[in-house]
N, C-alpha and C positions, 0 to 999 in steps of 0.2 A: 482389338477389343472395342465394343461399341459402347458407349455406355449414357446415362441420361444425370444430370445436377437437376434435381428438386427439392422445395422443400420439402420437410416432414411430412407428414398423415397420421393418422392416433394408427394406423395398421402399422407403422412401420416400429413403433415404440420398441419392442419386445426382438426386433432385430437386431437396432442399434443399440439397443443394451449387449447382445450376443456379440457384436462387431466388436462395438468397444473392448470389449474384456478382451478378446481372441489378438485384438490390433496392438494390445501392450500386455497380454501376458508373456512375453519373452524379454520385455524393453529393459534395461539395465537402466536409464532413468526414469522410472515409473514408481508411484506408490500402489499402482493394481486397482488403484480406485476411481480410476478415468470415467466408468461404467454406472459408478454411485456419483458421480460428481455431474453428470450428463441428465441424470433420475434427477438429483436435488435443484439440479436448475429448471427443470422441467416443472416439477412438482413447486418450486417457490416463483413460478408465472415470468422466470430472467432468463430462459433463454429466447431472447430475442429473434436468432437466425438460428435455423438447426437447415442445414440440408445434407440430400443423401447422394450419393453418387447409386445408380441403378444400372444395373447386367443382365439382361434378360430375365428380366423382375425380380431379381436379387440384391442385396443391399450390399454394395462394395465400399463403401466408404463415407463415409460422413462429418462432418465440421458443425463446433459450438461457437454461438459467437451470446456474450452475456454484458451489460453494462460493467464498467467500472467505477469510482471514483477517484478522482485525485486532488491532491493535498491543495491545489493552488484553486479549487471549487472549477475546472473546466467541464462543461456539460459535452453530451455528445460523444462520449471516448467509450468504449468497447474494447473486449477481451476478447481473443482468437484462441480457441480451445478447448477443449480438446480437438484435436482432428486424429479422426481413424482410417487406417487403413487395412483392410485383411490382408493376413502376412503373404498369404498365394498371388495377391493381386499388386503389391511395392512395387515401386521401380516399373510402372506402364503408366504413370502419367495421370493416376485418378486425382492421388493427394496437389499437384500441381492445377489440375482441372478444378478442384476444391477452393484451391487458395483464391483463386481468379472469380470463382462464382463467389464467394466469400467477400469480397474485396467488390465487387461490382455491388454487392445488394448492399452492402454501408454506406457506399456513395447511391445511391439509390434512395436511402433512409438521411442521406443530410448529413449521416456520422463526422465527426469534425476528426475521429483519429481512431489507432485500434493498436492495441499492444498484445504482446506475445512470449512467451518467453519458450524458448528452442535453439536448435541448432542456427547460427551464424548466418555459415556458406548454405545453406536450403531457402532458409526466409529472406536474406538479402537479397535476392532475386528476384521477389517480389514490393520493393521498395524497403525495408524494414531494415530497421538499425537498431542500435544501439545508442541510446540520447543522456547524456551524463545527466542531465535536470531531470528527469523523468527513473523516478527507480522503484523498484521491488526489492525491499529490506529482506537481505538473508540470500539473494540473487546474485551469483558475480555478473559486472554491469554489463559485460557483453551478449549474454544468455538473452537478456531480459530485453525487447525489442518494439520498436514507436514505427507505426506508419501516421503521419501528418495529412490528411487528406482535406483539412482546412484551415489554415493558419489562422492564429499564432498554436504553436508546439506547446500541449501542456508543461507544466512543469512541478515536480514535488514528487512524494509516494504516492503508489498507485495502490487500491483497496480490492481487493476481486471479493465474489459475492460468500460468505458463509457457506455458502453451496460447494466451494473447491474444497473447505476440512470434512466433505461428506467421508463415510469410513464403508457406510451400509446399510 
């Protein structure tokens, strides 16, 4: 598979709303609202990094990345999320090619850190832990995950935008 990381385009919009929905209608951790919560970042001018993985002008996969806040006032800290993948194309390497363009354009923008919350054993691989001083109330702490790309480590609750209780 060949494929290209860019960012967005306004042509691509109406895609990655299609992707999204198709990349977590099956997911057993999903509220199915990956899709509205991609539109409400868009639409309230937070999402920062949006790009798409591309296949022969086809939209394979794509990554959100949106400010966040946290409790101790550290500037610079970013949310990693949604990331999609169409379920025919998992497991070949897009969602890893994501992570990496994702992770390069934060350091690119200065970001001082980016959190995530997901599986473990996937996002550890790309630096990401789990940081006791750094939490998302209602998260078991190991889910909820800190890449540090500028020290010092925030520390406190983290706030994601009004845009993740999108419903629709």
């Amino acid at each position: 598979m060949s494929y290209t990381i860019r960012s967005e385009t306004p042509d691509d919009i109406v895609g990655i709303h299609a992707l999204t929905c198709a990349a977590f209608a099956m997911a057993r951790h999903s509220s199915h609202t990956e899709h509205h919560i991609v539109d409400a970042l868009r639409e309230r001018g937070e999402l920062s990094i949006s790009l798409v993985a591309e296949d022969a002008g086809r939209i394979v996969g794509h990554v959100a990345i949106s400010p966040v806040s946290v409790q101790d006032g550290s500037q610079g800290w970013f949310g990693l999320g949604p990331i999609s993948v169409l379920p025919e194309q998992q497991g070949r390497g897009v969602g890893t090619a994501l992570m990496q363009a994702a992770i390069e354009a934060l350091r690119v923008q200065c970001a001082r850190g980016c959190v995530l919350l997901g599986e473990p054993g996937y996002y550890g691989r790309f630096g990401f832990r789990a940081v006791p001083d750094l939490v998302l109330p209602g998260v078991p702490v190991e889910y909820f995950q800190a890449l540090c790309l500028q020290p010092p480590m925030a520390q406190g609750e983290v706030d994601y935008s009004p845009a993740f209780d999108a419903v629709g």
